[in-house]
C-alpha positions as a Markdown table, in Angstrom:
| # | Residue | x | y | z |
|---|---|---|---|---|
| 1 | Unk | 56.1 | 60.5 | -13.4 |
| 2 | Unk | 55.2 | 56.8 | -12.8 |
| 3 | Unk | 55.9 | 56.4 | -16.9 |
| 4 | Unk | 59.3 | 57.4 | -15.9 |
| 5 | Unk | 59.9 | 55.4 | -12.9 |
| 6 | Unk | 58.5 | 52.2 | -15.0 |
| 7 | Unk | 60.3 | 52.5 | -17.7 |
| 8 | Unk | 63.8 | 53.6 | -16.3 |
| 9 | Unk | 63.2 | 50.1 | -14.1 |
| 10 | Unk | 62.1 | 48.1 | -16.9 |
| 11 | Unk | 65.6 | 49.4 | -18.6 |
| 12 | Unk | 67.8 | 48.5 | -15.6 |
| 13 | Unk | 66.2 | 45.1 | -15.5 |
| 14 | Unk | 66.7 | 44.3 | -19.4 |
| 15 | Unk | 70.7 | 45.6 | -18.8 |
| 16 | Unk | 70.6 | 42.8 | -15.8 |
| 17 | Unk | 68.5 | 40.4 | -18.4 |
| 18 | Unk | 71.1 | 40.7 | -21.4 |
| 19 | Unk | 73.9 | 40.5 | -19.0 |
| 20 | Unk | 73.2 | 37.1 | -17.0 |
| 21 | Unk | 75.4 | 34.2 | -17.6 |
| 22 | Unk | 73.7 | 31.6 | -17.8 |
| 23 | Unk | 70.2 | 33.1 | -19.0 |
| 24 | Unk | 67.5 | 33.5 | -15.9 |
| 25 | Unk | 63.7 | 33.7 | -16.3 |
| 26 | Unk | 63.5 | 36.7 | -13.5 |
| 27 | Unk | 65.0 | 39.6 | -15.3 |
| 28 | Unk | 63.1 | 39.0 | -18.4 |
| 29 | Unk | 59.8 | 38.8 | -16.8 |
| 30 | Unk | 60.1 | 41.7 | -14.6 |
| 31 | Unk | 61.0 | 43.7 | -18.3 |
| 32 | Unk | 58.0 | 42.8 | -19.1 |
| 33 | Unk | 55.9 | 43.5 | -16.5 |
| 34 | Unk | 57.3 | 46.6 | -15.9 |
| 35 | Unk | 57.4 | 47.6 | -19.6 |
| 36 | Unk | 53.2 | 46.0 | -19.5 |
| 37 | Unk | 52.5 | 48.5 | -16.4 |
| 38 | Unk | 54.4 | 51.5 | -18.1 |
| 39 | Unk | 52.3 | 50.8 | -21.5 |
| 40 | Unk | 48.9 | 51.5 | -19.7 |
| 41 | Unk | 50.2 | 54.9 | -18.4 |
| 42 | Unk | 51.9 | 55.8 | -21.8 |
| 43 | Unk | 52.8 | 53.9 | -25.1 |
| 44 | Unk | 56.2 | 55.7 | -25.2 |
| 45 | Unk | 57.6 | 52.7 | -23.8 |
| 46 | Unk | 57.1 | 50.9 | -26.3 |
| 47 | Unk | 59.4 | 52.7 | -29.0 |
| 48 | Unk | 61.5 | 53.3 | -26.7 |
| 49 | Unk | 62.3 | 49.6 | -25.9 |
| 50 | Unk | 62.5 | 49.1 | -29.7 |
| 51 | Unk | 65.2 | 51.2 | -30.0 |
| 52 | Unk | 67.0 | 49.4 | -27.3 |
| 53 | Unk | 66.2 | 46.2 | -29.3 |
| 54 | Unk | 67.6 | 47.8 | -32.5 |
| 55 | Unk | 71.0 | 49.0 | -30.3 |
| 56 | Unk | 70.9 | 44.9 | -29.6 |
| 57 | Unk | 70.5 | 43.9 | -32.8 |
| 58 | Unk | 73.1 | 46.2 | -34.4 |
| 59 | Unk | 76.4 | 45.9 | -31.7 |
| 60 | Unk | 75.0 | 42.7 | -29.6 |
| 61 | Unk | 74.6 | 40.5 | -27.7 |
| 62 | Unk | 72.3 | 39.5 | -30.3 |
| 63 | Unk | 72.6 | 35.6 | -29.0 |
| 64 | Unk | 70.4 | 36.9 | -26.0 |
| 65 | Unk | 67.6 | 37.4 | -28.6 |
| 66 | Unk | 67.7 | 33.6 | -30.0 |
| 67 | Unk | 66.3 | 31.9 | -26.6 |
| 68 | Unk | 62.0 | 32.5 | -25.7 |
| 69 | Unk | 62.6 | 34.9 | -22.9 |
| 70 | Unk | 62.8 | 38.3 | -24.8 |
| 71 | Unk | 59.6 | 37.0 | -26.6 |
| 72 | Unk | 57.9 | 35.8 | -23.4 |
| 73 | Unk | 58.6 | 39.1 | -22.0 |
| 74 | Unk | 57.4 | 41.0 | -24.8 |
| 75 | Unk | 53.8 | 39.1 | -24.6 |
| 76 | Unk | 53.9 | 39.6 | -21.4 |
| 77 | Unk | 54.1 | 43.3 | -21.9 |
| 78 | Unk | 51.9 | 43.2 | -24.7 |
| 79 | Unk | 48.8 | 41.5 | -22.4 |
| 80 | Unk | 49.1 | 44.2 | -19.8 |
| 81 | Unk | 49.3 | 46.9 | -21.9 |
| 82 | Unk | 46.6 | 45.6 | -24.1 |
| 83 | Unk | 43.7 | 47.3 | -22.3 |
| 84 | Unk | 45.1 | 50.4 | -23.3 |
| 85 | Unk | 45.8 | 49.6 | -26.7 |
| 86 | Unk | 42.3 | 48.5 | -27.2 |
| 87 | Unk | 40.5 | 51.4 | -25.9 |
| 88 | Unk | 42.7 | 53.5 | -28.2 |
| 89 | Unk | 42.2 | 51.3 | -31.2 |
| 90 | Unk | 38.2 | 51.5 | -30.0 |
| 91 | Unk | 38.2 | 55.4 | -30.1 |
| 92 | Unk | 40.0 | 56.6 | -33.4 |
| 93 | Unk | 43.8 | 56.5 | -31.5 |
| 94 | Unk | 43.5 | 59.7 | -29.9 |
| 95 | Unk | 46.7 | 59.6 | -28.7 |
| 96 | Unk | 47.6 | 60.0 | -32.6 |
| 97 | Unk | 45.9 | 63.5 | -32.6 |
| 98 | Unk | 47.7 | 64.4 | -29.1 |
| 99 | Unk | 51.8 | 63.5 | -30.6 |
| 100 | Unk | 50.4 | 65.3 | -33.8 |
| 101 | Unk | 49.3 | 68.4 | -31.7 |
| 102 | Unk | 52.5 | 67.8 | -29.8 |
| 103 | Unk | 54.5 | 67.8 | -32.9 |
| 104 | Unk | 53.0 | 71.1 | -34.4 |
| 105 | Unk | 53.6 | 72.9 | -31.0 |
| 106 | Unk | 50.4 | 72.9 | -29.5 |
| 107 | Unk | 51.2 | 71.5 | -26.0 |
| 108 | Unk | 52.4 | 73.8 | -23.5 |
| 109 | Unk | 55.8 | 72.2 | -22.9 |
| 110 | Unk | 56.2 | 70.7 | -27.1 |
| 111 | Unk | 60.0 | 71.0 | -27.6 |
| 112 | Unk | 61.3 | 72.2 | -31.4 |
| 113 | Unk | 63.5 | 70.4 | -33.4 |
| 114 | Unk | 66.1 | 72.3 | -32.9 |
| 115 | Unk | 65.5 | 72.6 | -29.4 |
| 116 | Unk | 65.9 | 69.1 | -28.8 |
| 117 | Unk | 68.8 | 68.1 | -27.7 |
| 118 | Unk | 69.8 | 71.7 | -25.5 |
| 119 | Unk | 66.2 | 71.0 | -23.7 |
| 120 | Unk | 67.7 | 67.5 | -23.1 |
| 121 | Unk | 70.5 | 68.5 | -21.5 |
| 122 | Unk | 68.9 | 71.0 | -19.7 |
| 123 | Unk | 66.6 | 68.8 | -18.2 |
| 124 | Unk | 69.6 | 66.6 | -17.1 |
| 125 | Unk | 71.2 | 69.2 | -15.8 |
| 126 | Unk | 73.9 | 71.3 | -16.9 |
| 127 | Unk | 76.7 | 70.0 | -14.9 |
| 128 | Unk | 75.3 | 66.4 | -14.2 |
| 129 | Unk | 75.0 | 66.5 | -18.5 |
| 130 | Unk | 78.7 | 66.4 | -18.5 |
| 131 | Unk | 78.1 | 62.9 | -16.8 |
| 132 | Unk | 75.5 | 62.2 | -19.8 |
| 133 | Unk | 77.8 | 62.9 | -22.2 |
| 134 | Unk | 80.8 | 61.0 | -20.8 |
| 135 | Unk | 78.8 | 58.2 | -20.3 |
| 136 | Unk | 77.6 | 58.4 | -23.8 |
| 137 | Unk | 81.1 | 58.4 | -24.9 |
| 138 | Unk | 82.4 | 55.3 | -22.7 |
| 139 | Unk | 79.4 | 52.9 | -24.0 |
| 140 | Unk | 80.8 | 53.8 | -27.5 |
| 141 | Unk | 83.8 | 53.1 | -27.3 |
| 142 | Unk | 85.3 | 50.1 | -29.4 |
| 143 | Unk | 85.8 | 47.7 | -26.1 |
| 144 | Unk | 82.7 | 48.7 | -24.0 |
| 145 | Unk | 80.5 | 48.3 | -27.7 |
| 146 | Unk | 81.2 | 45.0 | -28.4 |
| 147 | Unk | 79.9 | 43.9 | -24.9 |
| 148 | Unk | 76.4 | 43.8 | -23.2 |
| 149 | Unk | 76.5 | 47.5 | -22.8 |
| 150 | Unk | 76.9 | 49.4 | -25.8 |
| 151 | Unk | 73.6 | 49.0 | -27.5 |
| 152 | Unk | 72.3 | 51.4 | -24.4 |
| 153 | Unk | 74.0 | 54.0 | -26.3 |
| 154 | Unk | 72.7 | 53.1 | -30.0 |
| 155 | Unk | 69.1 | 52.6 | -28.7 |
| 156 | Unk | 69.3 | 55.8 | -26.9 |
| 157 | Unk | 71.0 | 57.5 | -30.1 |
| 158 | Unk | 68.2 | 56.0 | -32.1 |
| 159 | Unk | 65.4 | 57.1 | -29.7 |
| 160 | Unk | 66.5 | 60.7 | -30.0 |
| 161 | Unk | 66.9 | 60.3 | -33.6 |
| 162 | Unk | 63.0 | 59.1 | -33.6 |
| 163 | Unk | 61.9 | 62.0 | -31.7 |
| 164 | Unk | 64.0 | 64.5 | -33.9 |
| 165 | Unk | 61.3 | 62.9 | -36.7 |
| 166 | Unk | 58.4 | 62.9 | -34.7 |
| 167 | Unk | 58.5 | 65.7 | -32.9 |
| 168 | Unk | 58.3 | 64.4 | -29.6 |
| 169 | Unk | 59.1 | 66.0 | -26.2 |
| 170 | Unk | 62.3 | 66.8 | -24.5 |
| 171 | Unk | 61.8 | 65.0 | -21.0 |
| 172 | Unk | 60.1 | 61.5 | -23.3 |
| 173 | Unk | 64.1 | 60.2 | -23.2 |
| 174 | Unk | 64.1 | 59.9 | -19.5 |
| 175 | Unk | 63.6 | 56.0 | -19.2 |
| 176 | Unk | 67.8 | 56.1 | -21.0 |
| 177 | Unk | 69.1 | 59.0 | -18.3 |
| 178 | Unk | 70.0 | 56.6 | -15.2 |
| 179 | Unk | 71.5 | 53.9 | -17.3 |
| 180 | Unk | 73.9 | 56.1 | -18.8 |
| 181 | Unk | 75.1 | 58.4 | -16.1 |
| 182 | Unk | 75.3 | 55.4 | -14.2 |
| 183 | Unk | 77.7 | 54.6 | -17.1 |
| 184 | Unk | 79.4 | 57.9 | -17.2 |
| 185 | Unk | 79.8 | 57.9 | -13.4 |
| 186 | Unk | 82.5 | 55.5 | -13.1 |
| 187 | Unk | 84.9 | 57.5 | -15.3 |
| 188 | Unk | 84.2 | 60.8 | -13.8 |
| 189 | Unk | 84.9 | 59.4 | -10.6 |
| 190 | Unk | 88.5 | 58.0 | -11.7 |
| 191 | Unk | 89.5 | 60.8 | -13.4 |
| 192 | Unk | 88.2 | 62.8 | -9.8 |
| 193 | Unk | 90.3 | 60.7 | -7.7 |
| 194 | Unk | 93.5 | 61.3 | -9.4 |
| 195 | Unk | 94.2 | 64.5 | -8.0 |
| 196 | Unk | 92.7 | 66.5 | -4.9 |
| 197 | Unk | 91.9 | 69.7 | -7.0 |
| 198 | Unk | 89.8 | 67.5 | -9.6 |
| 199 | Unk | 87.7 | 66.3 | -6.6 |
| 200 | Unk | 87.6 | 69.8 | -5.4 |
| 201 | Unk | 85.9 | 71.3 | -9.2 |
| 202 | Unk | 83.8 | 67.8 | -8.8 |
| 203 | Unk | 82.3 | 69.0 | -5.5 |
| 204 | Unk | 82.2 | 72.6 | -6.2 |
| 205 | Unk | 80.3 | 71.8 | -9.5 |
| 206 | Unk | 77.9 | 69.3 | -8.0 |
| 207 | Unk | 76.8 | 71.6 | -5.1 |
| 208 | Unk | 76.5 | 74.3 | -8.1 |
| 209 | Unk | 74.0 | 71.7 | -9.7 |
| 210 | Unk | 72.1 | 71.2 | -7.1 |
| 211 | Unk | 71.3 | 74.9 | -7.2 |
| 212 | Unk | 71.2 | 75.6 | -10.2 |
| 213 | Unk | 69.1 | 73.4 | -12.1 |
| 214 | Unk | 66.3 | 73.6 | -9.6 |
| 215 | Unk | 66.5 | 77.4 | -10.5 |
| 216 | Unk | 66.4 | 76.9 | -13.7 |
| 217 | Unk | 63.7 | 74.3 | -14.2 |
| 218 | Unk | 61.7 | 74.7 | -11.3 |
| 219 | Unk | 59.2 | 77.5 | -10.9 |
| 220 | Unk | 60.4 | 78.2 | -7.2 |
| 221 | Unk | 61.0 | 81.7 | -6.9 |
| 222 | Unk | 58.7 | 84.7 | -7.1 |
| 223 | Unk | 56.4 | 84.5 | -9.7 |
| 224 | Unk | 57.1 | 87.1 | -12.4 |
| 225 | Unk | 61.2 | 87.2 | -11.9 |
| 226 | Unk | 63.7 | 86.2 | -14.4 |
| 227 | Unk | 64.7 | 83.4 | -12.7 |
| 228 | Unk | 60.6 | 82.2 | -12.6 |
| 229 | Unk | 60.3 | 83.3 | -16.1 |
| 230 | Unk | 63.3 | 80.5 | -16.9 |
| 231 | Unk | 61.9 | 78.0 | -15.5 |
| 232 | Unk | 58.2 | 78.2 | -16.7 |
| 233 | Unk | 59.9 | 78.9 | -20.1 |
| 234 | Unk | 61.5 | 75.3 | -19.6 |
| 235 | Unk | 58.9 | 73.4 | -17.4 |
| 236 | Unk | 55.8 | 74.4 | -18.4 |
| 237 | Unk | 53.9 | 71.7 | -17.3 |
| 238 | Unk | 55.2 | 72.9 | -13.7 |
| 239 | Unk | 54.3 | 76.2 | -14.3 |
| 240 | Unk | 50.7 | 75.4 | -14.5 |
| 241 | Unk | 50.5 | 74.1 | -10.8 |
| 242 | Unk | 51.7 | 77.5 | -9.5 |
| 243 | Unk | 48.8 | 79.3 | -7.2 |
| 244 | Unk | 47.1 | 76.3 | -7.1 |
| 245 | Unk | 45.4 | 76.6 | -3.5 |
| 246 | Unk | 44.9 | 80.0 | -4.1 |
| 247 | Unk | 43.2 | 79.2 | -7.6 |
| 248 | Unk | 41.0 | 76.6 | -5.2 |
| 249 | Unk | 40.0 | 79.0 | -2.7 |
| 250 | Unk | 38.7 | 81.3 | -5.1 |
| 251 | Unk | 36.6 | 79.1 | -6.6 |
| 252 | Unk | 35.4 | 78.1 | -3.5 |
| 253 | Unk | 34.9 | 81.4 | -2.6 |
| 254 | Unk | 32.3 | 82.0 | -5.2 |
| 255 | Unk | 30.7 | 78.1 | -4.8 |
| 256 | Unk | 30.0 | 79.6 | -1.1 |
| 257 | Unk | 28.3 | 82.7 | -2.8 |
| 258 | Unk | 26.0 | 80.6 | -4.4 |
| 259 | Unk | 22.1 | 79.9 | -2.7 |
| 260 | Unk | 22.6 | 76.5 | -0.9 |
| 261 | Unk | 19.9 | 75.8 | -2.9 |
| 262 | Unk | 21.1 | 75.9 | -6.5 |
| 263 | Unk | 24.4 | 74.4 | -5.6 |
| 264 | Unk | 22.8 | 70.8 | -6.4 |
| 265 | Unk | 22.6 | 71.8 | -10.0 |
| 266 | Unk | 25.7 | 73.6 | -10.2 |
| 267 | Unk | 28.8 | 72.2 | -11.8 |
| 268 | Unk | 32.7 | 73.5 | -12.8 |
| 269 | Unk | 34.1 | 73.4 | -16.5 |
| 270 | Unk | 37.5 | 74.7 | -16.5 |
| 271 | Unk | 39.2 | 75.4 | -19.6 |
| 272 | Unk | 42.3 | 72.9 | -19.3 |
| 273 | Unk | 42.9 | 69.5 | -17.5 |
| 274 | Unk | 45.2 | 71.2 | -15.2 |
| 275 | Unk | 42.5 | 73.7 | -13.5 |
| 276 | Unk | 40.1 | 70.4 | -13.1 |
| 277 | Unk | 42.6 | 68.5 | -11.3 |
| 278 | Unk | 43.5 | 71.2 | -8.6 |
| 279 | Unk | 39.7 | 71.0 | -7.8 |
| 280 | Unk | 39.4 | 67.4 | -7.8 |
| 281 | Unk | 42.7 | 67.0 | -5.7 |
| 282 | Unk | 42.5 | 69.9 | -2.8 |
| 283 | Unk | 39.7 | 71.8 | -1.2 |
| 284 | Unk | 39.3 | 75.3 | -0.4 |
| 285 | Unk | 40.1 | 77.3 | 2.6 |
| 286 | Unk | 36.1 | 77.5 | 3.5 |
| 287 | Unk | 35.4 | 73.8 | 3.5 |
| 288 | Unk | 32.5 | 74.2 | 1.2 |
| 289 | Unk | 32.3 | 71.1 | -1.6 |
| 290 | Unk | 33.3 | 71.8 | -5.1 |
| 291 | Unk | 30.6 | 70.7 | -7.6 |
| 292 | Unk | 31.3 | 68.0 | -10.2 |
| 293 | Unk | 33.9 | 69.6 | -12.6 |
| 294 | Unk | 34.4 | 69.2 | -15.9 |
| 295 | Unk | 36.7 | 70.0 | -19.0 |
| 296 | Unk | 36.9 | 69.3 | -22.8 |
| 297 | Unk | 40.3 | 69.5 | -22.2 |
| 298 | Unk | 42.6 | 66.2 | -23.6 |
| 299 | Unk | 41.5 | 63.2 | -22.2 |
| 300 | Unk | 39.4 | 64.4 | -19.2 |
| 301 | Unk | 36.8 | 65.2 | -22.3 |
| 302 | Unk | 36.1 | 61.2 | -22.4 |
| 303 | Unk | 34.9 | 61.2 | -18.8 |
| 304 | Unk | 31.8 | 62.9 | -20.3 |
| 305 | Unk | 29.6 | 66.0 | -20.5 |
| 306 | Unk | 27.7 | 67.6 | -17.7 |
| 307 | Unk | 24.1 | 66.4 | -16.5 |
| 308 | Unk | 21.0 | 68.0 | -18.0 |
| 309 | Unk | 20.2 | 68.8 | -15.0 |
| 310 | Unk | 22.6 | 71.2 | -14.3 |
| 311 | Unk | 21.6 | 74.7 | -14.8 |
| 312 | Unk | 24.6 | 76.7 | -13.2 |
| 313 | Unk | 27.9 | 76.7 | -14.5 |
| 314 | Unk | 31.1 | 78.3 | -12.6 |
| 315 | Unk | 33.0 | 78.6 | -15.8 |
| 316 | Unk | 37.5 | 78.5 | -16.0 |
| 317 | Unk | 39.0 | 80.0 | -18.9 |
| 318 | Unk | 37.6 | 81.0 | -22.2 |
């Protein structure tokens, strides 16, 4: 979530950065502390600013890239995000073996190739995709390309391209989506002004959205119905904080089961990363405290193995 936010900010800063006339210090360093504060939540950011640089480099302004700012803001990125680089380089890259995993279809919401770009409109939205696409189409045209705006639309073509190889995730393309239907807003609202029925479909369609695709990638409605089967197929991630308080009360219904005595050497290992942080986050219905939980589950595993001590396990999963 805060990968998103970071790096959708970082972009919005860079447009106002490569557009400035004359050059200003501000934009650039807030690109890269942004882009710095992203990188220690997720490298992701850092490809996908690449691409952004290679949409530069390929339709302009490529003059912005002579002066020290771009490079400033790139160290400064680099410095903040360096803590995280270094413990990955310390332990092996595990975040290698996680895109791999992610790649092969191992993570719960890993998007196919072919899936790709469907799941990304999805995501977006099926109506509010139409604003995607349009403003797709108005950064590429001949006029808007040769300007300070088009190379949104080549880095984001090139970011999806890089993914398509990879293997990477539908919802990874996010930091792009506000830049461009900010872009594809304009149009759609000219073209809705012109005539009264045109704004009539644009409302009708846009209360539709805002129904639809919460239906349709939300887990909201009762669990088990087609509509919840949708949106768990789509959102898996989602999916796996459904039930959670109930999930914690029954664990906390069998910690109270336990003799107070051999709670001190009890401790939770739940089979996935999701189950250990609904019992780190809330607290059961009863009150009683959760033991120490653990999981070997992605990174959670690096926060270490129970005690020798303990001698009681509640145990999650298989």
């Amino acid at each position: 979530t805060f990968d998103m936010v970071t790096t959708a900010a970082a972009l919005w800063l860079l447009v106002r950065a490569l557009r400035a006339e004359p050059q200003r210090w501000a934009p650039w360093i807030g690109v890269g502390v942004l882009a710095g504060i992203a990188m220690e939540i997720k490298i992701l950011v850092a490809p996908l600013l690449l691409s952004c640089l290679l949409g530069v480099l390929i339709v302009g302004p490529r003059r912005r890239l002579a002066g020290p700012r771009p490079w400033v803001a790139a160290l400064i990125a680099l410095a903040l995000g360096s803590p995280n680089l270094i413990w990955q380089a310390g332990h092996g890259f595990p975040m290698a073996s996680v895109a791999a995993n992610i790649a092969s279809g191992g993570s719960t919401s890993s998007t196919s190739r072919a899936a790709l770009l469907p799941t990304v409109l999805l995501d977006v939205g099926p109506v509010v995709s139409i604003v995607l696409i349009v403003g797709l189409v108005a950064l590429l045209r001949t006029k808007q390309r040769r300007t300070v705006d088009g190379w949104i639309a080549i880095g984001f073509l090139i970011f999806i391209g890089f993914l398509l190889i990879t293997g990477g995730k539908a919802y990874y393309p996010a930091g792009y989506y506000p830049a461009i239907l900010a872009a594809g807003a304009g149009p759609i609202l000219d073209w809705a002004r012109a005539r009264l029925w045109r704004q009539v479909l644009a409302i009708g369609l846009l209360i539709i959205s805002l129904i639809v695709t919460p239906s349709l990638t939300i887990p909201i409605f009762r669990i088990g119905s087609a509509p919840y089967q949708i949106a768990t197929a789509v959102n898996p991630d989602l999916a796996n904080e459904v039930g959670w308080p109930a999930f914690v009360d029954t664990v906390g219904r069998v910690v109270e089961g336990i003799p107070p005595a051999d709670r001190a050497s009890t401790i939770v290992v739940t089979e996935s990363y999701q189950e250990a942080s609904a019992l780190e986050l809330l607290r059961p219905a009863n009150g009683v405290q959760i033991p120490p939980v653990y999981s070997g589950h992605n990174g959670y595993w690096y926060w270490g193995p129970p005690p020798d001590a303990a001698t009681n396990a509640i145990v999650i999963g298989d």
